[in-house]
N, C-alpha and C positions, 0 to 999 in steps of 0.2 A: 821448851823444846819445839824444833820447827816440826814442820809436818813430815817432810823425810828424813829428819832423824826417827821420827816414831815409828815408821814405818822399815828403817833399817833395823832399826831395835827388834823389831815384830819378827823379821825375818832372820836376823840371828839366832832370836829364841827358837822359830821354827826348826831351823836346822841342827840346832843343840838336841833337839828332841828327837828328830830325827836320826839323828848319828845316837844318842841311848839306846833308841830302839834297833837300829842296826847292829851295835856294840851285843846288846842284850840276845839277838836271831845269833849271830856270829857264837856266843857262847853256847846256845841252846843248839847249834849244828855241830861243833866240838863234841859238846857231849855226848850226842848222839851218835858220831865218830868213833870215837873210845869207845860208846856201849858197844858199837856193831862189831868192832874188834874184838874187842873181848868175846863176842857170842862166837866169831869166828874160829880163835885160835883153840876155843873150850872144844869147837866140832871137830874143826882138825886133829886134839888131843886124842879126843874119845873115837875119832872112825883110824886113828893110829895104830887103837891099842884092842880096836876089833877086828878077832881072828877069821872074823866072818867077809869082812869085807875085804872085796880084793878086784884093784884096781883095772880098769879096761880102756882101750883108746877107742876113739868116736871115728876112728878112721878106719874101722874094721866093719863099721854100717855099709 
């Protein structure tokens, strides 16, 4: 092999690696996505179904 193939080779490896670990942040922000939803729609459920709270507008400050 010449010397820039080894060095293109080098650089493909780099960027396959690269694009895994983007691939793998990409899953790991998904997930955390779903998680925050989920906490979200659980608070909405639970301040829905409490008779104590009760709604105000910030436009009345």
């Amino acid at each position: 092999m010449e010397e820039a193939d080894v060095e293109m080779a080098a650089a493909e490896d780099g960027a396959l690696v690269e694009l895994d670990d983007m691939k793998k942040r990409l899953k790991e922000m998904e997930d955390e996505a779903a998680a925050l939803r989920e906490m979200q729609a659980k608070v909405e459920k639970e301040m829905g179904q409490s008779s104590r709270f009760t709604p105000f507008s910030l436009s009345s400050w």
